[in-house]
C-alpha positions as CSV (number, residue, x, y, z in Angstrom):
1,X,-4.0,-29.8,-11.0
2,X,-6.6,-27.3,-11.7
3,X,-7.4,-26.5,-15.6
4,X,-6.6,-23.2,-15.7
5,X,-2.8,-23.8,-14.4
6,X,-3.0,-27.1,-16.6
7,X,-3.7,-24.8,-19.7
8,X,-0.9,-22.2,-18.9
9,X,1.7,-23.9,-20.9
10,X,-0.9,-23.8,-23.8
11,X,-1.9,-20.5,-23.8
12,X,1.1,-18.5,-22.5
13,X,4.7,-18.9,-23.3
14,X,8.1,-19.8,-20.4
15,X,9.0,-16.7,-19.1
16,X,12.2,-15.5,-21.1
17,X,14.8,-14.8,-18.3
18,X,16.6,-11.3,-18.0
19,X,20.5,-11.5,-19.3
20,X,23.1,-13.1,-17.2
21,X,24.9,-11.0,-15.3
22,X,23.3,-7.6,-16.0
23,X,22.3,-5.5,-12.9
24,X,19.4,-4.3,-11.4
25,X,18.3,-1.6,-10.4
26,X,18.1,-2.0,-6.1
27,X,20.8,-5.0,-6.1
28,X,21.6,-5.0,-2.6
29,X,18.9,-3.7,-1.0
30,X,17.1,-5.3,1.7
31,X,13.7,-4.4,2.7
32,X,11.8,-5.6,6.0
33,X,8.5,-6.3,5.0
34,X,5.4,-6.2,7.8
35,X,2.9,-5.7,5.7
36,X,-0.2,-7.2,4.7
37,X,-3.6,-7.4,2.7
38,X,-3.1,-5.4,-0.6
39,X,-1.3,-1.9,-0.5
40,X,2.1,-2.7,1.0
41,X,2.6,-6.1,-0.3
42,X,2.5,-5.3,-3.7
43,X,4.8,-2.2,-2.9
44,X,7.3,-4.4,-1.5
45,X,6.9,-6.7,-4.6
46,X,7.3,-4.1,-6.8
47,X,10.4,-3.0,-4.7
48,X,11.4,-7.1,-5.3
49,X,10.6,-6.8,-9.1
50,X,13.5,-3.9,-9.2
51,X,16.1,-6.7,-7.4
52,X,15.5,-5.7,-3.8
53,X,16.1,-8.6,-1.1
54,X,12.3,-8.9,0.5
55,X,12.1,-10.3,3.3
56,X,7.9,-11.1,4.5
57,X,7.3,-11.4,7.9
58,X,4.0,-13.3,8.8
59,X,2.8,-14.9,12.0
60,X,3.3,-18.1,11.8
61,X,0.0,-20.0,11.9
62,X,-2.0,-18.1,9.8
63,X,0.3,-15.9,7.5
64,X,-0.9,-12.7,5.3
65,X,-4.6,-12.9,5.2
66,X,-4.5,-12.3,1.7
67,X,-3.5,-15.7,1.3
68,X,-7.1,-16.8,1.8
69,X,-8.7,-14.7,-0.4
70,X,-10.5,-16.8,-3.4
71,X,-9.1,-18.5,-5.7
72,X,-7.4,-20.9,-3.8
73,X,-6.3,-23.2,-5.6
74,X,-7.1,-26.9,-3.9
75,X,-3.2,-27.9,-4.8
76,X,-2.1,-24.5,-3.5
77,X,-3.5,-24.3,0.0
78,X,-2.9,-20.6,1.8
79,X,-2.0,-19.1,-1.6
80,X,-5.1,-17.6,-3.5
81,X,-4.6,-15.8,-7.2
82,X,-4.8,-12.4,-4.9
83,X,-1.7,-13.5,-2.7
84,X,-0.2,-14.6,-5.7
85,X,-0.5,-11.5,-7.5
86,X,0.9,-9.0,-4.7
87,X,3.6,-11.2,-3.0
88,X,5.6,-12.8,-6.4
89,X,9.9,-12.3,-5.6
90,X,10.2,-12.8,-1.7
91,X,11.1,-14.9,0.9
92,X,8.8,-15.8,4.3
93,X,9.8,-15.8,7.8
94,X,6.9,-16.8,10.0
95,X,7.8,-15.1,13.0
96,X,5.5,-14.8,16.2
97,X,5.9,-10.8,17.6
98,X,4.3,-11.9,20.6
99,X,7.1,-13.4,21.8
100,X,10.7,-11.4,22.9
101,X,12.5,-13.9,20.6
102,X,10.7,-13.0,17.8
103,X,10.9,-9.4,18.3
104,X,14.9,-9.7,18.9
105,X,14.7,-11.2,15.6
106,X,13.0,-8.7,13.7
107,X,15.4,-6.0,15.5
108,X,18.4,-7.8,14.6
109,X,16.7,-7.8,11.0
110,X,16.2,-4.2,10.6
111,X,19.6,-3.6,12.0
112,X,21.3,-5.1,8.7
113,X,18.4,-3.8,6.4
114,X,17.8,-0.5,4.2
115,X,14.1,-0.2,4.3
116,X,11.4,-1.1,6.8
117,X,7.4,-1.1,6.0
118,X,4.6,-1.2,7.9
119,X,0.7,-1.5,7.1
120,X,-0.4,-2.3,10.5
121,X,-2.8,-0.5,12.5
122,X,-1.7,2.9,14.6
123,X,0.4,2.7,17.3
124,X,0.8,-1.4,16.8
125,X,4.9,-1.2,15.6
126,X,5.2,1.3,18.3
127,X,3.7,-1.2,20.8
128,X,5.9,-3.7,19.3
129,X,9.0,-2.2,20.2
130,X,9.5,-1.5,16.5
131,X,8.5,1.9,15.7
132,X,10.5,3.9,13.9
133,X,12.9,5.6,16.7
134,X,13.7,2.1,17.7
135,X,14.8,1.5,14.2
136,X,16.3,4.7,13.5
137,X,18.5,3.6,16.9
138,X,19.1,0.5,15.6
139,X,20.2,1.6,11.9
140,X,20.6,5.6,11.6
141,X,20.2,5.0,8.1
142,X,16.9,2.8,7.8
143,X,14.3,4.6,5.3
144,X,11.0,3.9,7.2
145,X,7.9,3.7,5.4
146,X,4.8,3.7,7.4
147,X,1.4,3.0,5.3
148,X,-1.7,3.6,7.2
149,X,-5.6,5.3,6.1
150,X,-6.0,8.6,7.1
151,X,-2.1,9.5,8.8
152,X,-0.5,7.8,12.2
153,X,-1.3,11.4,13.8
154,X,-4.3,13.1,14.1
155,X,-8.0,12.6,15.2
156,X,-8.1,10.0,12.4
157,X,-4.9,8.2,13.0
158,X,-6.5,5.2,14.6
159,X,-9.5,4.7,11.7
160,X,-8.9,1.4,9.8
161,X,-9.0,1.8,5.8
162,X,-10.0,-0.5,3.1
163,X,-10.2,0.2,-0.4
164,X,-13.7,0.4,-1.3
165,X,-14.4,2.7,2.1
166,X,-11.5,5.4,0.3
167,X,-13.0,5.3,-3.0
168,X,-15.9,6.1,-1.3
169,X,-14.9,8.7,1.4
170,X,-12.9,10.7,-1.2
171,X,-15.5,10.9,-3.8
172,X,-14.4,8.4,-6.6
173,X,-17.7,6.9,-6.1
174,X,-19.3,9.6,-6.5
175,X,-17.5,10.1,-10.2
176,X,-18.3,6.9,-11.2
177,X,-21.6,5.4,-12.5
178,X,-24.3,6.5,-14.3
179,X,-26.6,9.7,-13.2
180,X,-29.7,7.5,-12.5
181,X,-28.7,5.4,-9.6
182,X,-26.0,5.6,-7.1
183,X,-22.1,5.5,-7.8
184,X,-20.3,2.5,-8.2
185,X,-16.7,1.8,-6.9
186,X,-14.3,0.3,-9.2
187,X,-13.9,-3.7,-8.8
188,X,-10.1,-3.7,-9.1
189,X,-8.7,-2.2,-5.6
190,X,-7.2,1.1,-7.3
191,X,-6.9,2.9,-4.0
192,X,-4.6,-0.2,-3.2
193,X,-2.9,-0.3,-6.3
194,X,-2.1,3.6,-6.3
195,X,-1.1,3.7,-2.7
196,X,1.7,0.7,-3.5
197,X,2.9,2.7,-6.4
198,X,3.1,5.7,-4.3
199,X,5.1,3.2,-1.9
200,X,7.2,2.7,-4.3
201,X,8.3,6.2,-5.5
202,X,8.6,7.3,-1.9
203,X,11.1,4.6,-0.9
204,X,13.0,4.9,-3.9
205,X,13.4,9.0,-3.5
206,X,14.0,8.1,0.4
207,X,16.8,5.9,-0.8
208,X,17.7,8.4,-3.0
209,X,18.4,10.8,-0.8
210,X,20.3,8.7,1.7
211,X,22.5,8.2,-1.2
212,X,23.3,11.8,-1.5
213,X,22.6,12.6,2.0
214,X,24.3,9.4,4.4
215,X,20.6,9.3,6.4
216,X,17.4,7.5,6.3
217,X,14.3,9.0,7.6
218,X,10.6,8.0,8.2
219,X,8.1,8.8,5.5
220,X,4.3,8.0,5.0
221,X,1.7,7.2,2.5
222,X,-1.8,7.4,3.4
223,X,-4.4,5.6,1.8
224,X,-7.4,8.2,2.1
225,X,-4.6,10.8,0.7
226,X,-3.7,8.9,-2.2
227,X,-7.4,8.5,-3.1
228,X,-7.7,12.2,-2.9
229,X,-5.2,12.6,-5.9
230,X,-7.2,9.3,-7.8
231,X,-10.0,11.5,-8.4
232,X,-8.0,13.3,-10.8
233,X,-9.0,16.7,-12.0
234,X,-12.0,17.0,-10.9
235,X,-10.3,17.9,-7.2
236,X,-8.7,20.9,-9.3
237,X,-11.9,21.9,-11.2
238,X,-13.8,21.9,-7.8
239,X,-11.3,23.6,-6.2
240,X,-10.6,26.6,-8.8
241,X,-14.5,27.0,-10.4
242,X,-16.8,25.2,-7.9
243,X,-17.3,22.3,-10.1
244,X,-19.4,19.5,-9.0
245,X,-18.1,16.2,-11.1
246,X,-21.5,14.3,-12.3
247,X,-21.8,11.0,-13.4
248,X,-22.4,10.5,-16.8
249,X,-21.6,6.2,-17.7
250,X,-19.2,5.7,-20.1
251,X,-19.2,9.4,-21.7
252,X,-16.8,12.3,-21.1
253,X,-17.5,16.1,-19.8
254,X,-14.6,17.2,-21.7
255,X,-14.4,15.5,-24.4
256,X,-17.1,14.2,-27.4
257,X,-18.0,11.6,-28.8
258,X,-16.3,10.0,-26.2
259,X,-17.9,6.4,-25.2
260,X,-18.8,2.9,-26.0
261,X,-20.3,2.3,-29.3
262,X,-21.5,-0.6,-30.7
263,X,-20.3,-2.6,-33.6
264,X,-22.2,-5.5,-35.9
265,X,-20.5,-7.9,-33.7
266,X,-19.2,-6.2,-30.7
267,X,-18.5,-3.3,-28.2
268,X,-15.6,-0.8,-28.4
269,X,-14.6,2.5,-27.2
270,X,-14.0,5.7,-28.8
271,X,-11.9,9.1,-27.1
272,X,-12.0,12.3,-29.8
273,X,-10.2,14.3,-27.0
274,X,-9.9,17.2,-29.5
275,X,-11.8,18.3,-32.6
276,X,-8.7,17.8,-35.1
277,X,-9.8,13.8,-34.3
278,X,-13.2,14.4,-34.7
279,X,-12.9,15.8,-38.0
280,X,-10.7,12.6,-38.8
281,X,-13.1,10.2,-37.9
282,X,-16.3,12.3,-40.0
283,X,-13.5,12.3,-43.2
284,X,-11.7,9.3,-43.2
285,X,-13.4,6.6,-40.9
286,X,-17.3,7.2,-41.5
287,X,-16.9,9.1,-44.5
288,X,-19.2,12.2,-43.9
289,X,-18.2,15.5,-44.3
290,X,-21.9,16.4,-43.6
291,X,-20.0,16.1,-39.9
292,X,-17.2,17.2,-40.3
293,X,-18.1,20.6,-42.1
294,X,-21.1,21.1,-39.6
295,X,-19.7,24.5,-37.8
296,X,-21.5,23.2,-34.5
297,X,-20.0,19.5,-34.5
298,X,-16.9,21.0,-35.6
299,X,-16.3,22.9,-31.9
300,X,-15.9,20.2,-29.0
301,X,-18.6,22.3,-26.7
302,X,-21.1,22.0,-29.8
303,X,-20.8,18.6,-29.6
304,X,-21.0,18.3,-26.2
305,X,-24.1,20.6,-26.5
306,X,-25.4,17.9,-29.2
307,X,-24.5,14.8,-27.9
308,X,-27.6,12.6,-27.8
309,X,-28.1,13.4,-31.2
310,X,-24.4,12.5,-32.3
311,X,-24.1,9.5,-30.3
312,X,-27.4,8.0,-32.1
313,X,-25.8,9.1,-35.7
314,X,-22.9,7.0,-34.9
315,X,-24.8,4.3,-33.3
316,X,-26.8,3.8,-36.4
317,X,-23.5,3.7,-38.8
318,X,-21.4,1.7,-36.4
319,X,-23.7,-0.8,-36.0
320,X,-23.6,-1.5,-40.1
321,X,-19.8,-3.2,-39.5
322,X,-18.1,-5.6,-37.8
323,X,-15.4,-4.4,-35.2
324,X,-11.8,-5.5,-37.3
325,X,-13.9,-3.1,-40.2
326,X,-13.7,0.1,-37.9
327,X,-10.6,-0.8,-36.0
328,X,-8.7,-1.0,-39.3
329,X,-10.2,2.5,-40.7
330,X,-9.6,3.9,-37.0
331,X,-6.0,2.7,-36.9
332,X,-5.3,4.4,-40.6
333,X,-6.8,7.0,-39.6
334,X,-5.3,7.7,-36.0
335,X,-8.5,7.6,-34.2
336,X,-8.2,6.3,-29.9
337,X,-10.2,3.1,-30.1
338,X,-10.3,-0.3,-28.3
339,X,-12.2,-3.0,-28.1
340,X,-13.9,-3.5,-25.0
341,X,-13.1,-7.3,-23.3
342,X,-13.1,-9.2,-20.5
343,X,-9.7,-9.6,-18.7
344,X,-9.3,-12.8,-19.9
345,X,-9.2,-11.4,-23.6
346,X,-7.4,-9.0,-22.9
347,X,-4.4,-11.0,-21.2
348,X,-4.6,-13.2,-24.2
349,X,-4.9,-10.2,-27.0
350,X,-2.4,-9.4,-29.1
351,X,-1.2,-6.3,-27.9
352,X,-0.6,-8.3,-24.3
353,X,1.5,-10.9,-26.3
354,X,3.5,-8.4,-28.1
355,X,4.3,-6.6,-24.6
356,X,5.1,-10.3,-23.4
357,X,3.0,-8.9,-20.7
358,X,2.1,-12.9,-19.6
359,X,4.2,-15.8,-19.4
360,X,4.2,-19.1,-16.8
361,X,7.0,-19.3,-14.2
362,X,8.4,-22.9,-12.5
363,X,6.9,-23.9,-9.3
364,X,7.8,-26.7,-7.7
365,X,3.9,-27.6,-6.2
366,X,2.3,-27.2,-9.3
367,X,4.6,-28.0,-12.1
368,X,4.0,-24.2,-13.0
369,X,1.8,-20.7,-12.1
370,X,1.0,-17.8,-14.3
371,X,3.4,-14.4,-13.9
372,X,2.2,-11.2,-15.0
373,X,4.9,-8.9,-15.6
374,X,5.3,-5.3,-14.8
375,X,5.0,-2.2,-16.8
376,X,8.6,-1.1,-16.1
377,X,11.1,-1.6,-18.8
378,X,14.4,-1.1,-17.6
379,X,17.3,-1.0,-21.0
380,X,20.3,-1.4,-18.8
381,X,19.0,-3.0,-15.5
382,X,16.1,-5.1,-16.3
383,X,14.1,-5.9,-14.1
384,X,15.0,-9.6,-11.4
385,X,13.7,-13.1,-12.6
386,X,10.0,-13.9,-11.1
387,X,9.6,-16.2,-8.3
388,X,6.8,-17.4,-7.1
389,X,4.8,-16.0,-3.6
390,X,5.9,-17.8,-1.0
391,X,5.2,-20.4,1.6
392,X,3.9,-19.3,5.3
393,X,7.4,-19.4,6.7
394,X,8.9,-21.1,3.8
395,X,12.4,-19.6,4.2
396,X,12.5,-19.2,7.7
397,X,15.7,-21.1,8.2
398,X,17.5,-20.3,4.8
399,X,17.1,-16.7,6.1
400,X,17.7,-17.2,9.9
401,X,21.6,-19.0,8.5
402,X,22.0,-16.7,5.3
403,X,21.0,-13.4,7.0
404,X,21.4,-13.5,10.3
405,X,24.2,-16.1,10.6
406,X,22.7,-18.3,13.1
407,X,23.7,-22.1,13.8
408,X,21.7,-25.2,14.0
409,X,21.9,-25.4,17.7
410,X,20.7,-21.7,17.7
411,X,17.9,-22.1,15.5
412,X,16.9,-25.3,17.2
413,X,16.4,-23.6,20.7
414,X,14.1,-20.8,19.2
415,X,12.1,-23.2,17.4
416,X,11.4,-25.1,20.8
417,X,10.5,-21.5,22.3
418,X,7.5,-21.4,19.4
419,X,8.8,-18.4,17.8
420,X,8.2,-19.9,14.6
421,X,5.3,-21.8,15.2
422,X,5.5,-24.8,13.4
423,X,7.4,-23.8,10.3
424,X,10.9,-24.9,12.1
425,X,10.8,-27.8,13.8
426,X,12.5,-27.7,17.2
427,X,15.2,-30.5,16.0
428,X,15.9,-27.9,12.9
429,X,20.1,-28.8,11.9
430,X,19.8,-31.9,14.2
């Protein structure tokens, strides 16, 4: 076993399961899953964290491509960290969609489900015989969620999209960085990320309004769209003043000092996003009411206006303490301050063990595998127990008996047809 899952149990407790019997909050929903890569797998795992039924197709020889993206673990073949990450809470059905069995399948699938979702390529479900007026034939009350880069109509519609080529197209590149070189994307895939939270809210309204409305309907997240609305304000201040968003490192346009400072024995971050917490740190963290009383400093575009100079004052007194000095007089004092880490500090910090925010789950390969949980903190319908990402295929014939009601001789006679590649052997039942 690798060190680092051999030093789980060490440095993270057991995950503390939710209560028995309490509810959650998409019990009995089931969601057809097509996607793959990044975006729509971790929407549908988010959708699996709220106690949907996920259901992961995959071709069957190769599976999810994420799968292969590094770390892989050598005792984990086909299931790197990334594929861990975005796929925790399902079950697999390698299915080939090459073949009329396996697209019978998937129909008969969507015909007992609630939500279907897509990542692939324009036109591919369509080709398929899977687009979404098949399904809304098949199930008048399917919510279909389509995920593609730049809209399934349109002169763009058949563009492919990645993360890093959205941050860059919609300008969050440009944003980021310093102003002597060029941008920089962010290393975590936050177009990705964003565009499966969007997922998320967009199949839960959908539901939501089948509920009160007795219809499903087709809806669509786009990632180039989503990466539009990451830039944040700076969309708004362009759009209203003519604006033009610099870079500027670590430092704010809006707000001052605002930055990373350095301590006797460390790096940390300061925001003073108004001047009622400037004038607290000049009084009661750095004790200098030379600061705080200077009418300039005391206005949040004089400080702007004086930066540099500022940022060198409070480089020279910071630099006189250790971090826990400053963080305890920033804490009394109310001051927005963190230590800058790495992410493996900050998954072992104490404000990550407080949250419980990482624990180790059972797997039955490994002995055990790291779950990091989610944000959401339901009172009344916490959120389902973890399990770990699945197996290429490892449920294929749990789900073919448990969903689809299908016999051993049944599932034996597809399995010699190759729908499932290898994953079911032929003599499946005997």
């Amino acid at each position: 076993m690798s060190q680092a899952l051999d030093d789980l149990k060490q440095d993270f407790p057991p995950y503390r399961p939710r209560p028995a019997g309490a509810p959650t909050v998409l019990a009995g929903i089931r969601v057809i899953d097509f996607t793959h890569f990044i975006a729509g797998p971790l929407a549908t795992s988010l959708l699996a964290d709220m106690g949907a039924e996920v259901i992961k197709i995959e071709p069957p020889a190769r599976g999810d491509e994420l799968r292969y993206y590094p770390p892989v673990p050598a005792e984990l073949p086909a299931q790197g960290a990334p594929f861990f990450w975005a796929n925790r809470g399902k079950r697999s059905l390698a299915l080939d969609l090459k073949k009329p069995e396996g697209i019978a399948i998937a129909r008969e699938l969507i015909a007992g489900a609630d939500v279907v979702i897509e990542n692939f390529s324009t036109g591919v479900m369509d080709r398929l015989g899977l687009g979404y007026e098949v399904c809304r034939g098949l199930n008048p009350k399917i919510v279909f969620c389509a995920i593609s880069a730049y809209g399934r109509e349109g002169p763009y519609a058949d563009r492919l999209g990645f993360d890093p080529i959205a941050q860059a197209e919609s300008g969050f590149v440009a944003m980021n960085g310093y102003p002597d070189r060029q941008g920089v994307r962010a290393s975590a895939a936050v177009m990705d990320i964003s565009t499966a939270m969007m997922v998320g809210n967009a199949v839960l309204g959908a539901l939501f309004a089948r509920e009160r409305q007795g219809i499903g309907q087709y809806l669509e997240v786009g990632l180039f769209d989503t990466a539009l609305m990451m830039t944040g304000w700076a969309s708004m201040q362009h759009l209203m003043t003519g604006f033009q968003h610099q870079r500027h490192g670590n430092t704010s346009t809006e707000t001052c000092p605002s930055g990373v400072f350095q301590a006797a024995d460390g790096a940390f971050y300061i925001n003073c996003g108004n001047d009622r917490i400037f004038n607290r740190l000049a009084l009661q963290v750095l004790e200098r009411p030379d600061l705080a009383n200077d009418p300039v400093l005391a206005d949040r575009n004089g400080r702007l206006a004086r930066q540099d100079e500022l940022f060198r004052t409070l480089d020279a007194i910071f630099a006189t303490q250790p971090w826990r000095y400053w963080q305890e007089r920033m804490r009394a004092a109310q001051i927005p301050c963190g230590e800058v880490r790495s992410v493996g500090a900050a998954l072992r910090s104490p404000e990550a063990r407080a949250r419980e925010m990482v624990s180790w789950i059972p797997h039955p390969a490994v002995g055990q595998v790291p779950h990091l949980r989610s944000p959401i903190r339901y009172a009344r319908t916490p959120l389902a127990d973890p399990t770990p990402a699945p197996t290429i295929g490892q449920h294929s014939e749990e789900l073919l008996r448990e969903v689809l009601g299908y016999d051993d001789a049944r599932i034996a006679a597809l399995a010699a047809s190759g729908v499932f590649g290898d994953r079911v052997a032929p003599q499946a039942g005997g």
